[in-house]
Each structure stands twice: as C-alpha cells, then as structure tokens.
C-alpha positions as CSV (number, residue, x, y, z in Angstrom):
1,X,0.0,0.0,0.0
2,X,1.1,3.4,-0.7
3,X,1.4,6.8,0.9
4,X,-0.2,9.3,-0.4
5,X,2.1,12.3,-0.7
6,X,2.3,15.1,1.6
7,X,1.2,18.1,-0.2
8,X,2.1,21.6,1.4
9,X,-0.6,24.1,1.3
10,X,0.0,28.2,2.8
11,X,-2.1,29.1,5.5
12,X,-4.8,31.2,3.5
13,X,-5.1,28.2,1.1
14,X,-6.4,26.3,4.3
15,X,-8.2,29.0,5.4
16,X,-10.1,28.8,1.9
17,X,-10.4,24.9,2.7
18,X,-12.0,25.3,5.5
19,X,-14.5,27.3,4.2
20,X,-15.4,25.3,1.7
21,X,-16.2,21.7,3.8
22,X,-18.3,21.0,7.1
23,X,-14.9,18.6,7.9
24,X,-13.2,19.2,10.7
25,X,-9.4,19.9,8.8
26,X,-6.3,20.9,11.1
27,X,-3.2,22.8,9.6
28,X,0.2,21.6,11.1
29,X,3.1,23.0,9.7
30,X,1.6,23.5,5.9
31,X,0.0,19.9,6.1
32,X,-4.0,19.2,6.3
33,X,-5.2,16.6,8.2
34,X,-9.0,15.7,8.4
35,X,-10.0,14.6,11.3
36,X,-12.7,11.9,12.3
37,X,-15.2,12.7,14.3
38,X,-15.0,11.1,17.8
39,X,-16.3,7.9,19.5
40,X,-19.2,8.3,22.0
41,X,-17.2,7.5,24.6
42,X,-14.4,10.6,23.4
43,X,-17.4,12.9,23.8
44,X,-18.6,11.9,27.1
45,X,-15.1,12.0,28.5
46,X,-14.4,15.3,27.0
47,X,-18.2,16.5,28.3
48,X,-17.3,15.5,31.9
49,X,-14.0,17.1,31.9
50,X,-15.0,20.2,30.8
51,X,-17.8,20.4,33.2
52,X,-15.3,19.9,35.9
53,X,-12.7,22.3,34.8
54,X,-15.5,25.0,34.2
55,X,-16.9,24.4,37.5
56,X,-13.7,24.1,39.4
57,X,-12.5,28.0,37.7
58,X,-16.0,29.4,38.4
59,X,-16.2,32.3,40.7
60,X,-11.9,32.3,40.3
61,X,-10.2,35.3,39.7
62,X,-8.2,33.8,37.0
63,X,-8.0,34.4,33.3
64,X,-8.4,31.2,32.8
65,X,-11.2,29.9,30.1
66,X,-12.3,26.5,29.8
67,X,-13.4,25.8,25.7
68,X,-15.1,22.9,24.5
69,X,-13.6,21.4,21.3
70,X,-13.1,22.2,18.5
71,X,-12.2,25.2,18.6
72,X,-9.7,27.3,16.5
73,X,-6.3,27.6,18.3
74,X,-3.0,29.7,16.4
75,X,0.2,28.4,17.8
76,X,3.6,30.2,17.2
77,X,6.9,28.5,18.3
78,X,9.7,31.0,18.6
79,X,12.5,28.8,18.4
C-alpha cells in the first residue's frame, strides 16, 4: 500500500479549505489533516472534563477559560 504524498498548502489556502467543507481539517506545519469525528465514549469523556474544569475556575479570579472542542487555536513557536 502506498502513501499518499504530503502536499504543502500556505495558511490562506487552508483558510479557503476550511470554508469550503463541514470537515473538521487541522493545519500543522503547511499539512492538512481531516479529522474523524469522535467515539461516543471521546465525547462523554471530554463533556465531563470540561464540566469539571468549568466548575472548578468558576467564581476564580483567573484568566483562565475553559473551551469545549473544536475550537480554533494559532500556535507560534519561537525557536
């Protein structure tokens, strides 16, 4: 079986990509991935620990945010 080849896209071609699909597509290093959507059992892992984070930091004072996937995230390393 073969691999299909990597093919580098620039970051407003993904943007473009993305606006053109209901996929979920992530952008690492000029490479698109799609990615499947998660098992039932993802979800209600992910639903419980985002209840308890959000209730732990509630009433805080702490800039701290609690987001429930997927959501967009941009980040730099400054090597």
């Amino acid at each position: 079986m073969s691999m299909a080849q990597e093919r580098f896209v620039s970051i407003e071609e993904f943007y473009a990509m993305r606006g053109k699909t209901d996929n979920l597509l992530e952008y690492v290093d000029g490479v698109v991935f799609m990615s499947p959507s998660p098992s039932v059992k993802h979800q209600r892992i992910s639903s419980r620990l985002h209840a308890k984070l959000f209730a732990f930091l509630e009433g805080k004072k702490s800039d701290c945010e609690v987001f429930h996937a997927p959501f967009t995230l941009h980040a730099f390393l400054s090597v």
